[in-house]
KOLPA-466234 format. One record per residue (C-alpha): residue in one letter; y, z, x; residue number from 1. Coordinates in steps of 0.001 Angstrom, whole numbers, plus 524288, in hexadecimal, padded with zeros to 5 digits. Each point is the difference from the previous one (the first is absolute). Layout:
N
<"A", <Y, Z, X>, NUM> ...
This chain:
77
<"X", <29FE9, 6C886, 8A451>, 1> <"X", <7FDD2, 7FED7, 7F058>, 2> <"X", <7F3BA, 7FA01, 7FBA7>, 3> <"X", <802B7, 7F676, 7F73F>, 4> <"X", <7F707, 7F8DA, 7F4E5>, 5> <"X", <7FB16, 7F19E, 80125>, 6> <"X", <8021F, 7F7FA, 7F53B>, 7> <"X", <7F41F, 7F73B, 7FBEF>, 8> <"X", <8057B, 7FA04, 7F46B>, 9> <"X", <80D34, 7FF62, 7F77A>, 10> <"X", <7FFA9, 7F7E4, 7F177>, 11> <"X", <80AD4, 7FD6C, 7F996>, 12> <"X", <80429, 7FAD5, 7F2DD>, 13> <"X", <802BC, 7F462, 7FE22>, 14> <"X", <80F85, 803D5, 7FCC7>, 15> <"X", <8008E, 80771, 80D4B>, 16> <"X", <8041A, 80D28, 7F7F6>, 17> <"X", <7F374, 807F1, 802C8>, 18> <"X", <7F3B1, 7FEBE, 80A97>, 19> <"X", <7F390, 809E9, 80427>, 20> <"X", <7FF46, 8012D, 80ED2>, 21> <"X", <7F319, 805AA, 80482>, 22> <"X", <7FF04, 806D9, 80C39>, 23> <"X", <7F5EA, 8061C, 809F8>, 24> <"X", <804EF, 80C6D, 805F2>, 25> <"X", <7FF83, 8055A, 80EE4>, 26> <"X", <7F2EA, 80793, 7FB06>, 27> <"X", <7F9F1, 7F29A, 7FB6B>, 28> <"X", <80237, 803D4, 7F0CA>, 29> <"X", <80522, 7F639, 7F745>, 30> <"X", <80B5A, 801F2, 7F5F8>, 31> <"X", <80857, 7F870, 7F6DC>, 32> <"X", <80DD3, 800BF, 7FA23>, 33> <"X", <808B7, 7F8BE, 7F45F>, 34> <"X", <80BB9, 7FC42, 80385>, 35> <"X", <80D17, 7FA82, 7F875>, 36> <"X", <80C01, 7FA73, 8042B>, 37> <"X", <80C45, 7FAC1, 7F9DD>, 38> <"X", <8041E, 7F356, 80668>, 39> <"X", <80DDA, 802D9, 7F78A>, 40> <"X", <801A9, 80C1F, 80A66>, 41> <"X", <7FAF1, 7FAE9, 80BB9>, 42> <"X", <7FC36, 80E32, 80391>, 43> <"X", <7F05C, 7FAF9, 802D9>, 44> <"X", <7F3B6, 80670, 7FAFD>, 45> <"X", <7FE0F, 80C5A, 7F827>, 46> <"X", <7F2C0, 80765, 7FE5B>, 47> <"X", <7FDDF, 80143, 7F21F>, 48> <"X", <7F0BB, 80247, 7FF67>, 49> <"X", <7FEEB, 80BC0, 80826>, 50> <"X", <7F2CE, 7FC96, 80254>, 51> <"X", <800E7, 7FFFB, 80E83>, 52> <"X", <7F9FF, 80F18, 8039E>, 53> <"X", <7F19C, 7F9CC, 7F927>, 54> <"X", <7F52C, 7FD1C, 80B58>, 55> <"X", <7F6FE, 7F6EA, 7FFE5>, 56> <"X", <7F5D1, 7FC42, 80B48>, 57> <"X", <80183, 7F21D, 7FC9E>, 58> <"X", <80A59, 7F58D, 7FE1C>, 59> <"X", <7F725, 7FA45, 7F4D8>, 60> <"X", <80100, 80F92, 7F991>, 61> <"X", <80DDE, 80086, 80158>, 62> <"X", <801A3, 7F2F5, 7F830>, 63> <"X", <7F6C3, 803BF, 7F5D6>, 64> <"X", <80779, 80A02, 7FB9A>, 65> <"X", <80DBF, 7F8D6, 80166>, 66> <"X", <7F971, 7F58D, 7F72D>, 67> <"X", <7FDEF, 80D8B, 7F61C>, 68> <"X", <809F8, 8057A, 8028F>, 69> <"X", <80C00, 7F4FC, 800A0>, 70> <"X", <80093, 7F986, 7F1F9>, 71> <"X", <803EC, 7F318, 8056B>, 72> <"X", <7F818, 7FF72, 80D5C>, 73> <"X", <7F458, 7F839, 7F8DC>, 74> <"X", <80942, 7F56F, 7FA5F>, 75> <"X", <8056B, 7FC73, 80EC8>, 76> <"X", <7F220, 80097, 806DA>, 77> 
């Protein structure tokens, strides 16, 4: 059986096109990742950050650096 993550928390923009899920891993690490999708193609979500290989012990540490690291995180928080 795969081990999958658990996500804690998905924000989205306002327009629906792009959202951040953070995650917790089987090993209790946190991650994050960007995501797009183009509601014209109804083909779903596309990672576009590549951020999701980062750890982070926390939930609070993975958002930190979403926040720095996803230009328009800040405005929808």
């Amino acid at each position: 059986m795969a081990h999958e993550n658990k996500f804690r928390r998905s924000i989205e923009t306002p327009d629906g096109g792009r959202c951040v899920d953070i995650f917790m891993r089987p090993d209790t690490t946190y991650g994050f990742e960007e995501y797009r999708r183009d509601s014209e193609d109804g083909q779903g979500w596309f990672p576009i950050g590549f951020f999701q290989e980062r750890k982070f012990t926390s939930e609070e540490d993975a958002q930190l650096l979403a926040r720095q690291l996803v230009p328009w995180l800040d405005d929808v928080l």
